[in-house]
Structure formats: C-alpha cells, structure tokens
C-alpha positions as CSV (number, residue, x, y, z in Angstrom):
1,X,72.8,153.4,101.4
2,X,75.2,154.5,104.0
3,X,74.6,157.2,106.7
4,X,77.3,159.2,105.4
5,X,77.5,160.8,101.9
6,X,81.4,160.0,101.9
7,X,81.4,157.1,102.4
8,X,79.0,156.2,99.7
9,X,81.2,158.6,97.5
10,X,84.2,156.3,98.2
11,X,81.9,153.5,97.8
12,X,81.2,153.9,94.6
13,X,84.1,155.2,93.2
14,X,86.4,151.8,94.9
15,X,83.6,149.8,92.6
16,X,83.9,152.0,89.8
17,X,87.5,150.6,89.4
18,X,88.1,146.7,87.2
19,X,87.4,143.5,89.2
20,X,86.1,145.4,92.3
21,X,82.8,144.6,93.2
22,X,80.6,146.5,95.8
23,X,81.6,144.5,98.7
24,X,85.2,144.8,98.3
25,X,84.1,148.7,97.6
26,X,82.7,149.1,101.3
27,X,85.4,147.0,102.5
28,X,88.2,149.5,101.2
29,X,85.9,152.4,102.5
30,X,85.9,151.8,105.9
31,X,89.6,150.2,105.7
32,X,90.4,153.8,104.5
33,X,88.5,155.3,107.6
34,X,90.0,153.4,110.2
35,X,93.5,154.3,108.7
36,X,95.5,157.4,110.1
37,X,95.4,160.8,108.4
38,X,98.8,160.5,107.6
39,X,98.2,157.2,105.6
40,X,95.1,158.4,103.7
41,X,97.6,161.8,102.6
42,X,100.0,159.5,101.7
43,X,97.7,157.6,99.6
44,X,95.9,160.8,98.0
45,X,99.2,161.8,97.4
46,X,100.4,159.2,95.5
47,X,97.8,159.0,93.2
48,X,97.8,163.0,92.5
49,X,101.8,162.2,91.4
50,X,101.1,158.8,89.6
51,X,98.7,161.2,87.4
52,X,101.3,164.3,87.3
53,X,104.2,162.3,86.2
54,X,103.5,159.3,84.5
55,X,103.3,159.7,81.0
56,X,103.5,157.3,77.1
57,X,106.7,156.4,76.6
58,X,107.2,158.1,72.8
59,X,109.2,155.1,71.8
60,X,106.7,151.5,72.7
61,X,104.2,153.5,74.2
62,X,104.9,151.9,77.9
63,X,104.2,154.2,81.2
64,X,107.1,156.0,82.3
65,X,108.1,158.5,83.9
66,X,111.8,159.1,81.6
67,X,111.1,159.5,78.1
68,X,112.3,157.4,76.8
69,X,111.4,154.6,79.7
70,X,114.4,152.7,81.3
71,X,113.8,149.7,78.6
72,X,114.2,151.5,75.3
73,X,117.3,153.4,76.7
74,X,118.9,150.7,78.2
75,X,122.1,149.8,76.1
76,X,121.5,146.1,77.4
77,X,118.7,145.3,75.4
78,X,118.5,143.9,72.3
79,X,117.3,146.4,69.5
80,X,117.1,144.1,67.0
81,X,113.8,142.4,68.7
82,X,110.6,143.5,69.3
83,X,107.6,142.1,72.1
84,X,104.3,143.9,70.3
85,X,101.7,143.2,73.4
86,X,98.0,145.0,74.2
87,X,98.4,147.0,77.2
88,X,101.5,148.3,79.6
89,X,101.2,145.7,82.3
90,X,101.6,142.6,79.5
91,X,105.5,144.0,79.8
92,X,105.6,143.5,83.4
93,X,104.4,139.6,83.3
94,X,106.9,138.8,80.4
95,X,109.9,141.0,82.4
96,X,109.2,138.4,85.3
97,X,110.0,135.8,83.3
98,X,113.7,136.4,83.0
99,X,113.3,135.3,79.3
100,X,113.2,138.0,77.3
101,X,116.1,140.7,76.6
102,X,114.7,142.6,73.6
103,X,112.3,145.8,73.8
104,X,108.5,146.3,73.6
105,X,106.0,147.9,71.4
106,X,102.5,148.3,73.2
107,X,99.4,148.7,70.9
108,X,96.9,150.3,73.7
109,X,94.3,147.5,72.8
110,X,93.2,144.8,69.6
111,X,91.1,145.3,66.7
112,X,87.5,144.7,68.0
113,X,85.0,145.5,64.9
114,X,82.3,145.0,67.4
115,X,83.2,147.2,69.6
116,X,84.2,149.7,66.5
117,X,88.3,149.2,67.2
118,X,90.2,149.4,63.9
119,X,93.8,149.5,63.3
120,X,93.4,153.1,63.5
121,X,92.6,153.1,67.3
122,X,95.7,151.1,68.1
123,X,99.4,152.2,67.8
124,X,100.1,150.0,64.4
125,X,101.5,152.7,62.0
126,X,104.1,153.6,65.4
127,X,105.6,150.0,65.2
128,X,106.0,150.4,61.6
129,X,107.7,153.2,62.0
130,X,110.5,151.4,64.5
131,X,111.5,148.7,62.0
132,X,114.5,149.9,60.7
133,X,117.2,147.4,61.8
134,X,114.7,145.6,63.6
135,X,115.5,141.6,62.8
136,X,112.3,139.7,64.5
137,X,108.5,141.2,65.9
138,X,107.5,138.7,68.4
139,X,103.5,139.3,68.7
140,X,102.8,138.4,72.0
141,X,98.8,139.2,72.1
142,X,96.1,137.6,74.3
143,X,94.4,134.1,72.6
144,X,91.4,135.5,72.2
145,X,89.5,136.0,69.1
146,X,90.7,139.8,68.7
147,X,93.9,139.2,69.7
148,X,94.4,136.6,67.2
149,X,92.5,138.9,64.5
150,X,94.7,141.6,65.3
151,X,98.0,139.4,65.3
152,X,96.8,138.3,61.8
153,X,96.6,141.9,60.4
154,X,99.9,143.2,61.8
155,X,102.2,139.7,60.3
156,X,100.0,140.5,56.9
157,X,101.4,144.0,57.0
158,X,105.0,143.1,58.2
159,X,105.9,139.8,56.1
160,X,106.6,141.9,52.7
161,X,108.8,144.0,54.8
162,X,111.3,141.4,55.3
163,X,111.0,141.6,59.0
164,X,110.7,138.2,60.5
165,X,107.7,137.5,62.6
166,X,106.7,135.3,65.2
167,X,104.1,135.0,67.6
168,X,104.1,133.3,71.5
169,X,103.1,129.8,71.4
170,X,99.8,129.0,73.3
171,X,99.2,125.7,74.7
172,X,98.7,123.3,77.6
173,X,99.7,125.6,80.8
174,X,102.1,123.8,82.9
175,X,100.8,121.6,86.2
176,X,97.8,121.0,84.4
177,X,96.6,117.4,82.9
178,X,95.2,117.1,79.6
179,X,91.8,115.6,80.3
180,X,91.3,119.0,82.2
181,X,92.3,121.2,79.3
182,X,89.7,122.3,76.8
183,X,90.4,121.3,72.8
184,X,91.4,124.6,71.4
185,X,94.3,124.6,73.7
186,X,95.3,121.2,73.1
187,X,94.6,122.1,69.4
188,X,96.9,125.1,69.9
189,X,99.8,123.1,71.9
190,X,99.9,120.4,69.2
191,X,100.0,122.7,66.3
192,X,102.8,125.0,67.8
193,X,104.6,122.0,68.9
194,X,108.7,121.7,69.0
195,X,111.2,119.0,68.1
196,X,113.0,117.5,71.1
C-alpha cells in the first residue's frame, strides 16, 4: 500500500494492462509524477482521442481512423491477395517486412473451444464475403494449437470455393542452430521445406 490513494489507483490500473507487472506498475506511477503537467495532459489527451477516433476498419477489420483504412484504399495494393491474421498489430509485423503488397483480413482472435471461441466469435463469415476476385488467402495465424485449429477450419471452408490457399511456413528462426531448436519446429521447417 502507498500513502496516497492515486497513486495506488494508477498503480493498479498500469498492472491491469498485458505484460506489466506490479513493479513496472509503480515504476510508471511515479515516472508519471515526476513528469510536468503539461506532459501528463498530453498523455491523458491522447488516450481520450486514441478512444474517440479510432475505430474497425469495415473492410479487414484493422484500427483506423479512415474507413476504409489507408491499406484497403490504397490503389497500390494487390486486391487479388489476402493476409487473414488474429489481431490488428499481426499487420504491423508483416508491413515491416517489406514483403508483402496485398491486403489483410483480421479475425479478432482463433477458435479456442476451451475457452468457448467458435467461428462465430471471429470475423470468418466477413472474409467470405470479400472473395469475389480474390485469387490466393494467405493464413498467416500464430503456431499454436488454436491457430492451427482455426487455420484448418477456414482452408476446409475456402478450398471448394476455388480460392487458392496457403498458409506462412513455420520453421527454424534464422541465427539460431538446430541442436537449440525444439522438434515440432524442426518437424515444421522440414515438412514446409522448398526446392533450391
């Protein structure tokens, strides 16, 4: 407990939010204090807008604050391919790449029957809906066992569409040495391996 109410209230809402721990919490409190009013306006400011504006992109369901967002309405891109991934900020980590000039489609999570997910809860039936002179759906899902569960169901429901479909290939990262590397990635990396 803290002398001060506030700062317990900041306290605990900081370790409220993913990853942060209660340390890091009371760390980012008192940063916060010793900060100038201006600075902590600023920063209250900026989340009241992120809340006002930001909003689903009605096309892949991305956070924007056009509708549609700069990537669906950008005559650049190739329309004919679609990136399915889980959340908003898988499009950042693929856009950093450099590799990909095609647009996105993002689910808002994976099927997760333990956790009572279905196809349903995820934005499915929109992708459907986009396919018309769509050529390839690249599922680019987390290897885990619901993104793989969920990348199974959505290529079962594509295939007799005649939409090609593909997903990322998983396998040994690069820098890394094999003796390090457990078996279902080296399991992974041989079965999606490429002719050179």
């Amino acid at each position: 407990m803290h002398s001060s109410q506030s700062i317990e209230r900041l306290v605990d809402l900081f370790a409220s939010l993913p990853s942060i721990g209660r340390k890091t919490a009371q760390r980012l409190t008192f940063f916060m204090l010793r900060q100038s009013d201006e600075f902590n306006e600023q920063f209250s400011k900026a989340i009241i807008e992120l809340k006002r504006n930001v909003r689903l992109c009605s096309v892949c369901f991305s956070y924007t604050e056009s509708d549609p967002c700069p990537i669906c309405s950008s005559t650049k891109r190739n329309k004919g391919l679609i990136c399915v991934v889980e959340e908003p900020n898988d499009i950042s980590t693929i856009e950093k790449t450099h590799d990909f000039n095609g647009l996105y489609h993002v689910l808002h999570g994976v099927i997760n029957p333990l956790d009572g997910i279905t196809q349903d809860d995820i934005k499915v039936k929109e992708l459907i809906k986009r396919l018309s002179n769509v050529e390839e759906v690249i599922l680019a899902l987390n290897p885990n066992t619901e993104g793989e569960l969920t990348t199974y169901y959505i290529a079962k429901l594509l295939n007799p569409l005649g939409v090609k479909v593909t997903k990322i290939a998983s396998g040994v990262p690069m820098g890394s040495a094999l003796e390090y590397t457990d078996e279902a990635t080296i399991s992974r990396a041989l079965e999606g391996r490429i002719v050179i």
